[in-house]
C-alpha positions as CSV (number, residue, x, y, z in Angstrom):
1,X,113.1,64.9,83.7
2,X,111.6,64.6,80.1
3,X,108.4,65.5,79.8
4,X,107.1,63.4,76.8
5,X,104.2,62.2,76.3
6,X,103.9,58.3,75.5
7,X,104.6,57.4,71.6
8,X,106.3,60.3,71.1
9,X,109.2,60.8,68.5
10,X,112.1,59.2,70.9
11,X,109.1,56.4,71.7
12,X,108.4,55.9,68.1
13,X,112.7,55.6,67.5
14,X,113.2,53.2,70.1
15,X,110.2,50.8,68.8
16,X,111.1,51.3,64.6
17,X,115.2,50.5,66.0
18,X,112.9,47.4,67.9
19,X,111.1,46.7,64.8
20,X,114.2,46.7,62.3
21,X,116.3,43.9,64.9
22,X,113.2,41.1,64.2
23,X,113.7,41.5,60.3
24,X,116.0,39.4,58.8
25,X,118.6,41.5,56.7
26,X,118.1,41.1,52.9
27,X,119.9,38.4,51.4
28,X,122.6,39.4,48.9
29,X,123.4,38.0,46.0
30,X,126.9,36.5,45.7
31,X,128.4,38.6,42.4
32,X,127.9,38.1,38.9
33,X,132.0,36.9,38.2
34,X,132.0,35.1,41.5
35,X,133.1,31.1,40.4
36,X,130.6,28.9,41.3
37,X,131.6,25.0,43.1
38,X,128.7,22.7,42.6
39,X,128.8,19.3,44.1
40,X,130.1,16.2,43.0
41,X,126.9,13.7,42.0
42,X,125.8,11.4,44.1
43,X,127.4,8.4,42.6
44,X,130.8,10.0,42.4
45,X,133.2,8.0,43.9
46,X,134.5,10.8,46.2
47,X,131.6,10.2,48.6
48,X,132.8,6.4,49.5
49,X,136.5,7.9,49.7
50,X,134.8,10.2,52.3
51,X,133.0,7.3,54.0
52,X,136.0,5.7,54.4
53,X,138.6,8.0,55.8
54,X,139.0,10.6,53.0
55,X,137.0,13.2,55.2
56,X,139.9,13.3,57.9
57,X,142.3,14.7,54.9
58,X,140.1,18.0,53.9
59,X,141.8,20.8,55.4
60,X,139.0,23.0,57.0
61,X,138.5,25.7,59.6
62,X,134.5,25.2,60.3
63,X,133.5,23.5,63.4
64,X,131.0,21.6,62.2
65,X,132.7,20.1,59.2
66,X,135.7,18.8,62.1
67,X,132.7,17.1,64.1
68,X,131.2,15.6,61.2
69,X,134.5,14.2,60.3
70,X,135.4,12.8,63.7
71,X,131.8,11.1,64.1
72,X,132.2,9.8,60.5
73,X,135.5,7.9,61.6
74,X,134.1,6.8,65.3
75,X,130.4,5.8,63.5
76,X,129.7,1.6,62.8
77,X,126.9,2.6,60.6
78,X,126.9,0.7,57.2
79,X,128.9,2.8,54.6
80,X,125.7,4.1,52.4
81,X,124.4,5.9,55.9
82,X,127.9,6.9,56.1
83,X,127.5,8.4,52.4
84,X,124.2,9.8,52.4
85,X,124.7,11.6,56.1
86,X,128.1,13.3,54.1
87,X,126.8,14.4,51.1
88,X,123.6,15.6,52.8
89,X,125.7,17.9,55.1
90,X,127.5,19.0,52.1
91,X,124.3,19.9,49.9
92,X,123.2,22.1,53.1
93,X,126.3,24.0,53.6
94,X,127.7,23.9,50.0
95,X,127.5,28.1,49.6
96,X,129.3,28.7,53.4
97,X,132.1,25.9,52.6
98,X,133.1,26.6,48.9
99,X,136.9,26.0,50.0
100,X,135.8,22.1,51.3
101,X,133.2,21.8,48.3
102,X,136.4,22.9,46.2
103,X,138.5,19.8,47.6
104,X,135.6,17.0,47.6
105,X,136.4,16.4,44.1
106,X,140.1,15.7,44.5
107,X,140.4,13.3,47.7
């Protein structure tokens, strides 16, 4: 039996190790030679091919891309929601999904 008085040194390690798990880990920076995708613009006609069935051609592995495509082709909204909900998931996960930002331009 440890005989430890409370906020001792193994106290103090358990609550810093506590501490260090509600701190998000620094960001890092992707590297300097590292190509960068931007984007098409908004009015690039890549976003109506996308609209309109385009999206079920990009080959992708991420989950939520394959659900967005799916409810894109099932959806009866007009095709500028269509557009604006694609490129608005696109401008959020542009720096997880360079491989899918890479192939906007071409479909």
């Amino acid at each position: 039996m440890s005989t430890q008085a409370p906020g001792s040194s193994t106290t103090g390690a358990f609550l810093n190790c506590l501490n260090g798990l509600t701190q998000a880990p620094p960001r890092r920076a992707p590297p300097k030679d590292a190509p960068t995708m931007s984007l098409p613009a908004p009015n690039h006609p890549c976003w109506q091919k996308l609209a309109t069935g385009a999206l079920n051609r990009l080959k992708t592995q991420h989950l939520g891309t394959q659900l967005l495509s799916k409810r894109i082709e099932r959806s009866t909204d007009p095709m500028d929601v269509k557009v604006k909900e694609i490129q608005a998931f696109f401008a959020k996960w542009e720096r997880a999904l360079p491989a899918e930002v890479a192939q906007l331009a071409a479909l």
